[in-house]
C-alpha positions in Angstrom: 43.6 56.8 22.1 43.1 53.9 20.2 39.2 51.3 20.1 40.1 47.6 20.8 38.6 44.9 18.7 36.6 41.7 20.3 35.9 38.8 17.8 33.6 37.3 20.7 31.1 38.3 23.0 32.6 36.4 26.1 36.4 38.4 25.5 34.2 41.7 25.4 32.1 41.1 28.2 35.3 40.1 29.9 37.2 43.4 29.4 34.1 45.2 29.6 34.0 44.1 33.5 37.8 44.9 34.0 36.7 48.3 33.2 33.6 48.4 35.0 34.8 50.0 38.4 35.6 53.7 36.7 32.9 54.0 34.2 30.2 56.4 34.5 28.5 56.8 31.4 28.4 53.8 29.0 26.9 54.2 25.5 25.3 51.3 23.6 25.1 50.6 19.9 21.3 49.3 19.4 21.2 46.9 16.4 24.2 44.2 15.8 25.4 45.3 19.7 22.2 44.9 22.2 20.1 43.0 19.9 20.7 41.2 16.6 18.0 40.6 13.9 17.3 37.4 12.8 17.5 39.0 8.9 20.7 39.3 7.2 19.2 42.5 5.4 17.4 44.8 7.5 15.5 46.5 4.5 14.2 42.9 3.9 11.7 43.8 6.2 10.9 46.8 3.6 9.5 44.5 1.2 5.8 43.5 3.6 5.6 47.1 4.4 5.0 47.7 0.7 2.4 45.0 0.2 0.3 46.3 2.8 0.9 50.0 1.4 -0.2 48.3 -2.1 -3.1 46.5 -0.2 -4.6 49.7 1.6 -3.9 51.9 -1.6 -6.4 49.0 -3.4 -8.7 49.5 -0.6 -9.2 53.1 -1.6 -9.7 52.2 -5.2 -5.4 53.1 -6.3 -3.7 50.4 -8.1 -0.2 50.1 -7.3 2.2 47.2 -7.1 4.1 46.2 -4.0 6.7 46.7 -6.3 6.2 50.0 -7.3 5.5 50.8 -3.8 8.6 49.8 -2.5 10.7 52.0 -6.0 8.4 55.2 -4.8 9.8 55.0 -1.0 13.4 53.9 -2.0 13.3 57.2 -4.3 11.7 59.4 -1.8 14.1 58.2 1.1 16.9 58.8 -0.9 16.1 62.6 -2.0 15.7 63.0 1.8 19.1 61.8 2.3 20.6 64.4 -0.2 18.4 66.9 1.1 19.8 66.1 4.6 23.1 66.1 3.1 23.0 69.5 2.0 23.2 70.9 6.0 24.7 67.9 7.7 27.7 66.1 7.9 25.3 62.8 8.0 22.7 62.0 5.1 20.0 60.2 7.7 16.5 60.5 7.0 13.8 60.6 9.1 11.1 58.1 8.5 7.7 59.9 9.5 8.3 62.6 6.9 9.4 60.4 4.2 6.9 57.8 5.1 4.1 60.3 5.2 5.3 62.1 1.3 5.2 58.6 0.4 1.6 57.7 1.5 0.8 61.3 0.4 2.1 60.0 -3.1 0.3 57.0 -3.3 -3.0 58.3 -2.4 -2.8 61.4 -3.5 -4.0 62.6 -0.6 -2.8 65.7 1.8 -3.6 64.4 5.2 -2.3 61.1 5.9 -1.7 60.5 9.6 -3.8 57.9 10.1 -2.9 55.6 7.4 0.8 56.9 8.6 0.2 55.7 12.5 -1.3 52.5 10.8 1.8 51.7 8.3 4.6 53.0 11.5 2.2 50.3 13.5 2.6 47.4 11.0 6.2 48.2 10.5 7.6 48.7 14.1 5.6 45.3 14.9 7.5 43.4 11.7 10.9 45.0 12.8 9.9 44.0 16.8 9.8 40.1 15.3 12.9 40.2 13.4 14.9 41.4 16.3 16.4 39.4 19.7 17.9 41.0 22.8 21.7 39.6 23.1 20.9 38.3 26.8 24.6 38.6 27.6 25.1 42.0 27.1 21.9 43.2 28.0 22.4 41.6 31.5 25.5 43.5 31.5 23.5 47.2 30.7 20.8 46.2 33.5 23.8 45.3 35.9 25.5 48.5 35.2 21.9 50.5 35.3 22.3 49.0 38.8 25.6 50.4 39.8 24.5 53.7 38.8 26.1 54.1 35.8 24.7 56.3 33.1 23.3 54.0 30.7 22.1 55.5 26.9 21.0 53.4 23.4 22.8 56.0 20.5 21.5 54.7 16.9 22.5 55.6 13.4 18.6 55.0 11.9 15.9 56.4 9.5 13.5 55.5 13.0 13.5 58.2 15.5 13.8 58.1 19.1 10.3 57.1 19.4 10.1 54.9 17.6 13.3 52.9 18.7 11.9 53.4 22.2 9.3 51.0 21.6 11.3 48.5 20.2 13.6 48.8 23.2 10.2 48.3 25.2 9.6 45.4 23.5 12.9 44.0 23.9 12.7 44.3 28.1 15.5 46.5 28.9 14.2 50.1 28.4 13.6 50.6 32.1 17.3 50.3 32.3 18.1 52.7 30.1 18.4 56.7 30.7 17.8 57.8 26.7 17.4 56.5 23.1 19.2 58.2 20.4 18.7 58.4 17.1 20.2 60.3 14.1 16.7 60.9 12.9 15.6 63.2 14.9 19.3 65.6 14.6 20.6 64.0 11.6 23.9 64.2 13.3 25.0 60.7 13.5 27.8 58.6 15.1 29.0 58.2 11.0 30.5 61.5 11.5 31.1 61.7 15.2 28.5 64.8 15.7 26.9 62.8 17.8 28.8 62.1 20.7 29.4 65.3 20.4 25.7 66.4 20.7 24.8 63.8 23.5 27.8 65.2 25.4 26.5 68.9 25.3 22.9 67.5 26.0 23.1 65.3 28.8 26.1 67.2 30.3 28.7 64.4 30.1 32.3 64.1 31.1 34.5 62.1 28.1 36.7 60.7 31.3 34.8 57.7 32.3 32.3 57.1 29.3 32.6 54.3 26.9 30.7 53.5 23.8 30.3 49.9 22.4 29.2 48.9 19.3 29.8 47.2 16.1 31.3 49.6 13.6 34.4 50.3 13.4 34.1 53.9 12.2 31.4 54.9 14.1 31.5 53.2 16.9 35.1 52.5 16.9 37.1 55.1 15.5 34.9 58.5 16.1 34.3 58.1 19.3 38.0 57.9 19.9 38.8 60.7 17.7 36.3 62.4 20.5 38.2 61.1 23.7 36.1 58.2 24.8 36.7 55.0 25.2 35.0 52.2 22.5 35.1 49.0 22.1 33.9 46.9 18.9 32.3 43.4 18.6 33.3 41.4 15.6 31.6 38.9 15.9 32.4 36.1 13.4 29.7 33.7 14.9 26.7 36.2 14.1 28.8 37.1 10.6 28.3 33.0 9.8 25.1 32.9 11.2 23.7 35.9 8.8 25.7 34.2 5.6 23.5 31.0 6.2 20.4 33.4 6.3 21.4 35.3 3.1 22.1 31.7 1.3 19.0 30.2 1.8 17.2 33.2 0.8 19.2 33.9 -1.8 18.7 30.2 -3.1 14.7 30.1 -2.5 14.3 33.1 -5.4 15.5 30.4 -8.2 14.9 27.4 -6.4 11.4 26.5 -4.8 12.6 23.7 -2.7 14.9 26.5 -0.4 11.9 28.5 0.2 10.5 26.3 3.0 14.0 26.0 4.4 14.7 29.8 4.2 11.0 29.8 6.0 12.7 27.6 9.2 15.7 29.3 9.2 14.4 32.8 10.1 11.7 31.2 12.5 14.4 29.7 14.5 15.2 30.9 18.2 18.2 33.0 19.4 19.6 34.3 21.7 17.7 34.1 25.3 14.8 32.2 22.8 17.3 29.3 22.2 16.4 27.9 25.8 17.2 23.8 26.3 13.6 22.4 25.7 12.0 19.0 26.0 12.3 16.6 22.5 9.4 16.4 22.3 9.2 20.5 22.2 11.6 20.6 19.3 9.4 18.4 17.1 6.2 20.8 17.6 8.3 24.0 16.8 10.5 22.8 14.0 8.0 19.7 12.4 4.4 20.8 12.6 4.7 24.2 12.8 5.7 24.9 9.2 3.3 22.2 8.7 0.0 23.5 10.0 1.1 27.0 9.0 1.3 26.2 5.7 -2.0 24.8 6.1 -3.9 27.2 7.8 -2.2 30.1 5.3 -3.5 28.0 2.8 -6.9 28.4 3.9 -6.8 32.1 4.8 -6.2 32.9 1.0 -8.8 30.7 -0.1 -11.2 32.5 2.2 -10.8 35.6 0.2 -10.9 34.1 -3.1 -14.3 32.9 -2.3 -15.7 35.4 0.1 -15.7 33.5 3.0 -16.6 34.8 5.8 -16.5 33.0 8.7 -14.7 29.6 9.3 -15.5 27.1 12.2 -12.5 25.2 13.2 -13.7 22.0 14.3 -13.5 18.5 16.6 -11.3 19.1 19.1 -8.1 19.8 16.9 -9.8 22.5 15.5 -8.9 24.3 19.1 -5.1 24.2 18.0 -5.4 25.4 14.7 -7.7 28.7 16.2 -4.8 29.6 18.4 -1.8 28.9 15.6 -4.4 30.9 13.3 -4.0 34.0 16.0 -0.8 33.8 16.6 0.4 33.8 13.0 -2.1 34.2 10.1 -3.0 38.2 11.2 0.5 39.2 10.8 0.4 37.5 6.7 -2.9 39.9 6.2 -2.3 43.2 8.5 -4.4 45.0 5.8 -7.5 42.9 7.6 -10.4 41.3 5.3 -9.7 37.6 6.9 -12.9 36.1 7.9 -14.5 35.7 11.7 -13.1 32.6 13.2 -14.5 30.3 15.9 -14.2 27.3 17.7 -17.5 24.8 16.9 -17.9 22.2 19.5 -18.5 19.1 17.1 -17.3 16.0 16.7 -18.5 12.2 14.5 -20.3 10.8 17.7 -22.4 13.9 18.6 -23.2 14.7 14.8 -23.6 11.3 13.9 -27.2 11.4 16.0 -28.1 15.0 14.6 -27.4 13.7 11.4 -30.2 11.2 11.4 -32.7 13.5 12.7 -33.9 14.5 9.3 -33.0 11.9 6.3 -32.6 8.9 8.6 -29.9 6.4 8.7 -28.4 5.8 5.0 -26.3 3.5 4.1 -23.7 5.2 3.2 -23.2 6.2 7.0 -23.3 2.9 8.3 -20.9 1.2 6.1 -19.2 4.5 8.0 -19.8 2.9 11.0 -18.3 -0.2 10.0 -14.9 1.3 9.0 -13.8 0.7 12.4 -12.8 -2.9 13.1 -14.0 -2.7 17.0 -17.6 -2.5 15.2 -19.5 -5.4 13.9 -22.9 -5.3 14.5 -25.8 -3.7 15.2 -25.6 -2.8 18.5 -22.3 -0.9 17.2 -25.3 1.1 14.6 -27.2 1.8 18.0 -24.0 2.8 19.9 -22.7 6.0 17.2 -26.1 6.8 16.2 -27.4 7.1 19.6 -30.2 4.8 19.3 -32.2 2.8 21.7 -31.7 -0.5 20.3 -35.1 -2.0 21.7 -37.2 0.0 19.8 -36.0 -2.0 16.7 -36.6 -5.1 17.5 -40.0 -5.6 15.7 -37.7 -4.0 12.2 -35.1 -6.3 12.9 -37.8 -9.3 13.2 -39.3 -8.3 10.5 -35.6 -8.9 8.4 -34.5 -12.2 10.2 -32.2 -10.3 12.2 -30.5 -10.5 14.8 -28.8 -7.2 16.8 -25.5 -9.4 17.3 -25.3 -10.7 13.7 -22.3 -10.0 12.2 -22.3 -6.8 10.0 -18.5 -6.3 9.3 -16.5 -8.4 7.3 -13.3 -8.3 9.5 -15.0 -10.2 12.0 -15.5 -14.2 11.8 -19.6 -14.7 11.2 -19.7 -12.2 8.3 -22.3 -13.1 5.8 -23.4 -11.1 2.8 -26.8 -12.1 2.9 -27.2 -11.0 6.2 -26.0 -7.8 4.9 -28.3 -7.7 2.2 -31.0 -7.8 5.2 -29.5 -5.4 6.9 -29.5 -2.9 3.9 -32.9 -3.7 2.8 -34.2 -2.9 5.9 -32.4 0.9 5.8 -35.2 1.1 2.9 -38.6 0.1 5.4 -40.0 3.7 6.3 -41.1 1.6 9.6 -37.3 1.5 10.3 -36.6 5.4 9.4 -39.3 6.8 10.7 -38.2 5.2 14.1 -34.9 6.5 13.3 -36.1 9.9 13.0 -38.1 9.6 15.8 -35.3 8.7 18.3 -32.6 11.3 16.8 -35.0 14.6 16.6 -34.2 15.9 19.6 -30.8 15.6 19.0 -31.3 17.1 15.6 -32.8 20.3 17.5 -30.3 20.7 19.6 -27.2 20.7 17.6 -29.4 23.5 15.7 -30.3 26.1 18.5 -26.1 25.7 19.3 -25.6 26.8 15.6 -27.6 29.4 15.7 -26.3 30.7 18.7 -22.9 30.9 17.2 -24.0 32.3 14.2 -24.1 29.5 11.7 -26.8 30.3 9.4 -26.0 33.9 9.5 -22.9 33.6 6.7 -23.4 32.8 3.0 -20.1 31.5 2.8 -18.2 29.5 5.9 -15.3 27.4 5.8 -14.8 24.4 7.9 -11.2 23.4 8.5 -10.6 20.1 10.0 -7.4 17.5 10.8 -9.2 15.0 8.4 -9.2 12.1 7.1 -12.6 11.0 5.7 -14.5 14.8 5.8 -17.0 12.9 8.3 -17.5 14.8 10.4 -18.3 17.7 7.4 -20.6 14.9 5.7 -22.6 14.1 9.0 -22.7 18.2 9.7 -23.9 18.8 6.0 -26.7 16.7 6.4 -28.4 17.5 9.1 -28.3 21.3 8.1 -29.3 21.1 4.3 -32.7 20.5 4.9 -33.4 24.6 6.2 -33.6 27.3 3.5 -30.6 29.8 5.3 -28.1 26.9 4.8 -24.9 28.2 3.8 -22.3 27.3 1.0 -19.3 24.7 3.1 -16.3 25.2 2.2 -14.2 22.2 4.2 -10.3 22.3 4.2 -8.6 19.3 5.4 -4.5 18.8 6.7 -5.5 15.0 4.7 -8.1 13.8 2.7 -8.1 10.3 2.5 -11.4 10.0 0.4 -11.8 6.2 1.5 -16.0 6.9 1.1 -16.9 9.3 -1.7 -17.4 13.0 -0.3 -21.2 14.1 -1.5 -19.6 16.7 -3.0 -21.8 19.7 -4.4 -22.1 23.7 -5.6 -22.7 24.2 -1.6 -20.7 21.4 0.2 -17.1 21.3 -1.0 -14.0 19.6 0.5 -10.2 19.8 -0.2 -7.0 18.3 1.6 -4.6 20.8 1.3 -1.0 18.9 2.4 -2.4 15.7 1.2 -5.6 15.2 -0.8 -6.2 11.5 -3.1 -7.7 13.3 -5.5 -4.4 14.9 -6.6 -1.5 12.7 -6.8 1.5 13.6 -4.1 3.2 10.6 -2.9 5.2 12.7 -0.6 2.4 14.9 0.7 0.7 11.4 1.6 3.4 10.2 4.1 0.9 12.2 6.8 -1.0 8.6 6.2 2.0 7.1 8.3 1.3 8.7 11.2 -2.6 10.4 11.5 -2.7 9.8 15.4 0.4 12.4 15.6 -1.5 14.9 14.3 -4.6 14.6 15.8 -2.8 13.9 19.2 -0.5 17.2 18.6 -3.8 19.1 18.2 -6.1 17.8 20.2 -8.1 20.6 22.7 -8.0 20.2 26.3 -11.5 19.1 26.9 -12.8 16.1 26.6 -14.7 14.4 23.2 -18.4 16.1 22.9 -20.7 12.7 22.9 -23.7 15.0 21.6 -26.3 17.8 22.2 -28.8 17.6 24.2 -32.9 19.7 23.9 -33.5 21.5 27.4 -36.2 23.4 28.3 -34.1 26.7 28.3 -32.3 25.3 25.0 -29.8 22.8 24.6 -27.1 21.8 26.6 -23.5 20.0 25.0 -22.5 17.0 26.6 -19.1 15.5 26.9 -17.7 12.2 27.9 -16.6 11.5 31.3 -12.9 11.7 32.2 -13.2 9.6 35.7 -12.8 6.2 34.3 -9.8 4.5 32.5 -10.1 6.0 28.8 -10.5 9.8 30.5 -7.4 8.8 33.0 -5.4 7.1 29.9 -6.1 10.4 27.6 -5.5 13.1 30.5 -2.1 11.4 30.7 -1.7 11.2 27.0 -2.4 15.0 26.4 0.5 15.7 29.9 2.5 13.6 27.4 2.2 15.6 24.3 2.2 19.0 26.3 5.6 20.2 25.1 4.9 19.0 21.7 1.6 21.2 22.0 3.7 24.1 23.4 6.6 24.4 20.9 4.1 24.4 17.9 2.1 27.5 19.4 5.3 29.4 20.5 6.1 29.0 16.8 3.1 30.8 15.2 4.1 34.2 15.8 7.7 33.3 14.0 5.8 31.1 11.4 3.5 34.6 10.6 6.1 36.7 10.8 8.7 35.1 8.6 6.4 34.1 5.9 5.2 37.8 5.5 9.1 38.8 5.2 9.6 36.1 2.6 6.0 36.4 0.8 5.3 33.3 0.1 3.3 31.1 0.3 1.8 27.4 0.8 2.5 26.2 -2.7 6.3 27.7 -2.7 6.5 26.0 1.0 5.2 22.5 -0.4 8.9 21.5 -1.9 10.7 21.5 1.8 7.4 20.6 3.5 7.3 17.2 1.8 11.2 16.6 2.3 9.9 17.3 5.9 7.3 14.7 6.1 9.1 12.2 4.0 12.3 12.0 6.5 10.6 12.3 9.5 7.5 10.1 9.2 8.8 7.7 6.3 12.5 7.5 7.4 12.4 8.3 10.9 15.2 7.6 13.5 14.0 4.9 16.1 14.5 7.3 18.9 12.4 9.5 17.1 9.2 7.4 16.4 10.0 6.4 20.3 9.3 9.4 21.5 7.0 11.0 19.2 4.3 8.0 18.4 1.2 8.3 20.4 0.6 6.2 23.9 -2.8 6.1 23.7 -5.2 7.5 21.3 -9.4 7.5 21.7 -11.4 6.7 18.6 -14.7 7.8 19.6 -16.5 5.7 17.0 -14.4 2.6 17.9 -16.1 -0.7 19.5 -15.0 -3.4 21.6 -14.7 -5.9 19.3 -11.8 -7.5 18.1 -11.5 -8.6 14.3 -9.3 -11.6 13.9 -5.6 -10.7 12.9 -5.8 -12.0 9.2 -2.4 -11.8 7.2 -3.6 -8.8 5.2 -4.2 -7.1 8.8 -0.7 -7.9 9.2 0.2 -6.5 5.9 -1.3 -3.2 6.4 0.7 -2.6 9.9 2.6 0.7 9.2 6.4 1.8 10.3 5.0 3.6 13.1 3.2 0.1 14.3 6.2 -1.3 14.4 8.1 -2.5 17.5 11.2 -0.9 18.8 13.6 -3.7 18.3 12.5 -3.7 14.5 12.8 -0.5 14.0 16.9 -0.5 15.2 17.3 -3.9 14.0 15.6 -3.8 10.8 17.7 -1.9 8.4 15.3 -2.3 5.0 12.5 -2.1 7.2 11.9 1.8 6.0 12.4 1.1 2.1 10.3 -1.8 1.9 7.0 -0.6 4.0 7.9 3.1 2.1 7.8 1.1 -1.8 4.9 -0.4 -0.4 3.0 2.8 0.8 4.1 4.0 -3.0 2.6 1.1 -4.7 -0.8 1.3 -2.7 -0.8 5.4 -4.0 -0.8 4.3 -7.3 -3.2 1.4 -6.9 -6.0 3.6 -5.3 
């Protein structure tokens, strides 16, 4: 009795049916046969087992490498296998035992079980990511499970039954399967034949009528003939190409930085039942800003433990997609725990804007803030973001020949530095802040009792981690906490930091853009300029925009802008919109954690590919790309009504993604000009 070969999983499948009417007991192969991993070298996933080893040895005050970790277990596995060798055909070890002389090694330690359930944990959950069910031919186990056929999972693997069990759980087929197999637990393996052998005696099974499939073909091709059952083998040259890709780009990213991010994408990508048809806009949140915002947020997470941080905020209302990327993926980089408490803070520039008068006033530093905008130009605009009752300034504004309509901005027509000058000097009258203070305490209290009811004041350290651009939010935040004793040291991460207003930057209020920051030179880390409504729409929270906080008699209460009139029915629709993108970058996280902990890298070795990223997708993007990625409608909270006059430099500044449709196809320098000009204004900053 000879095994056929099948170089295809469609010409098994199709014999497999032919045969289907006189089987009774059908055998599986586990990995390569019912689910594929998306490594090309299983032991890869050896290599994070060993840093958390190393990581929970530290935590018990033993020094040992990953490194060393991983030479002690290779050693200890292999005198197992000799050992095993000596009585059995098979040299299979069993992981438990070796597992447990290793930890027993390392800590020096005689009782290890929990630190063994805690390592077997970690391990079967990193071995569960890097494996897919074949759909195909798992349909084709449930259908037979169905008929009545005799279904079992026989593995040649250091894992026994148990554990195997669990990843066949996780895959979703073990309810239609009888038993898992594995060599571990007999060391009589399918390598030999013993096994079919053993499973025949155990299970009572008849050779006529049983067939085995797999994807070796010795043992599950040749001994199981040489027993008298029927196998069939799966060569299949499609998974053979896709695992050389895999091996090449990890291969490359040891010498060659710039492969590392690419290696990164290529084990996060879908397979299998995963690789479903999904919207474009879907693609673009998996495969663009995942890799993106992971980097980031990874980023972040080992700059929390280099300076004993131990909570971070995650703030505005982007903030609420980075928390759920954050615990999806960043857990997975750091199973030996020590990340810091995370939350959500309900913030944002209009609500602290108030809050942040409440104690040093209005400077002027924040209302040339105000004026960034070009729908703000005058007072009324000051009155409108810092929540103030305009009225009550009308004897200050008197007092300065002003007006609350005089011009303020100088990208509107009726600007006038001296009126200007006015409006400065008058942020210096005491009158005028006091008044200020007066209007905005309340405020001020408010946003307090909320920060102490999430805890605020209770950290030394705390990170905030924002989308960007100008750390305003952080400023405004800063100051209207630095004035109490408990304040704690801010640490703010940015995705960009623009830096167009200097940062008040001191030993307890810090800021750094991590993918793009203008205080380190990185033309292609600052193409996220192209585009900063994608990000922000991409990330945005499902609520609406906080407009402030209000004192209550119980408290405070946060309140948020309407969503029944046309801006709340325009941004409802824009977030429907941007759903899929939304939805592809969270089903990434898991992938994004898991593959980076299999690679161990990290942001800096991503960096390379991430900037070939943004560079070709928001500097030289296709046309149908920008159409269907570019944002409908986007709110700026601290924008007015006003409209500055469209001067030729206004025209100048228009970016790619401004652009019109029919330049964009038409245009075919259009990309290298506005691109050497985004270079030329990096330099000149």
């Amino acid at each position: 009795m000879g095994f056929n070969e099948y170089y295809s999983l469609s010409a098994l499948l199709k014999d497999g049916h032919k045969r289907q009417p006189h089987l009774k007991v059908v055998s599986f192969d586990l990995f390569d046969t019912l689910v594929i991993r998306r490594l090309h070298d299983p032991d890869l996933v050896k290599k994070p087992v060993a840093r958390y080893i190393s990581e929970l040895a530290l935590s018990l005050g033993i020094r040992i490498t990953a490194r060393e970790v991983q030479q002690l277990r290779d050693m200890i596995e292999s005198r197992h296998r000799q050992e095993t060798g000596k009585c059995f055909d098979d040299q299979e070890a069993c992981y438990p035992k070796f597992m447990s002389e290793l930890l027993q090694s390392v800590t020096g330690e005689s009782q290890t079980d929990d630190l063994l359930a805690r390592v077997t944990r970690f391990e079967l959950g990193m071995e569960q990511q890097m494996i897919i069910p074949r759909m195909e031919i798992v349909n084709w186990l449930r259908e037979l499970a169905a008929e009545g056929k005799r279904v079992l999972v026989v593995s040649d693997i250091y894992l026994p039954s148990e554990h195997l069990k669990t990843l066949v759980r996780r895959a979703g087929f073990l309810d239609s399967v009888e038993e898992v197999i594995s060599s571990a637990d007999t060391f009589l393996g399918k390598a030999s034949g013993k096994a079919y052998q053993y499973i025949a005696d155990k299970f009572e099974l008849d050779r006529t009528g049983w067939l085995h499939v797999g994807d070796n073909p010795i043992s599950d091709g040749l001994r199981p003939t040489e027993f008298g059952i029927e196998a069939m083998v799966l060569k299949d040259a499609a998974e053979r190409r896709r695992k050389s890709i895999v091996k090449r780009y990890i291969n490359y990213s040891k010498g060659m930085p710039f492969w590392r991010g690419r290696a990164l994408q290529q084990l996060m990508l879908p397979h299998e039942g995963e690789n479903r048809e999904q919207p474009a806009l879907y693609r673009e949140g998996y495969s663009f800003l995942a890799p993106i915002i992971g980097g980031f947020l990874q980023h972040i997470a080992e700059r929390c433990l280099e300076q004993s941080i131990t909570k971070i905020f995650f703030l505005s209302r982007e903030g609420y997609t980075f928390k759920k990327f954050w615990e999806k993926a960043i857990p997975s980089l750091y199973p030996q725990g020590g990340l810091p408490e995370i939350e959500y803070l309900y913030v944002s520039r209009m609500a602290l804007a108030s809050a942040s008068c409440s104690n040093q006033g209005l400077t002027k530093t924040n209302a040339r803030i105000a004026f960034l905008p070009k729908g703000n130009r005058d007072f009324n605009d000051i009155c409108r973001i810092f929540k103030l009752k305009g009225e009550g300034f009308l004897p200050h504004l008197e007092r300065y020949n002003l007006q609350p309509d005089d011009c303020l901005s100088f990208q509107h027509s009726g600007y006038d530095p001296e009126i200007e000058q006015r409006f400065f000097k008058m942020l210096e009258d005491a009158e005028f802040q006091a008044e200020v203070k007066g209007q905005t305490r309340s405020s001020g209290q408010a946003m307090l009792r909320y920060f102490e009811d999430v805890g605020f004041f209770e950290h030394n350290n705390i990170a905030l981690v924002d989308i960007g651009w100008l750390g305003t939010i952080q400023r405004f935040l800063y100051e209207a906490v630095c004035h109490r004793s408990d304040k704690p040291r801010l640490f703010g991460f940015l995705l960009g930091a623009t830096r167009g207003i200097e940062f008040p930057s001191d030993q307890n209020n810090m800021l750094e853009g991590v993918i793009y920051d203008k205080f380190k030179f990185d033309i292609a880390g600052s193409t996220v300029l192209y585009a900063r409504d994608l990000f922000e729409e991409a990330c945005r929270a499902p609520h609406p925009t906080l407009n402030g906080y209000k004192l209550t008699e119980n408290g405070y209460e946060l309140e948020f802008r309407q969503e029944d009139d046309d801006i709340g029915r325009a941004e409802q629709k824009q977030d429907k919109y941007f759903a899929p993108l939304q939805r592809g970058l969270i089903d990434a996280a898991p992938r994004y954690g898991a593959a980076s902990a299999i690679l161990g890298y990290n942001m800096s070795d991503y960096k390379p590919w991430l900037n070939y990223l943004m560079v070709s997708k928001l500097a030289f993007p296709k046309s149908c790309e920008i159409a269907k990625i570019r944002h409908k409608y986007h709110l700026d909270d601290f924008h007015g009504k006003h409209t500055p006059e469209l001067t030729g430099k206004a025209r100048r500044n228009r970016t790619l993604w401004d652009y019109p449709l029919f330049h964009l196809k038409y245009n075919p320098l259009l990309r290298v000009r506005l691109f050497m000009r985004h270079i030329h204004d990096r330099i000149c900053e």
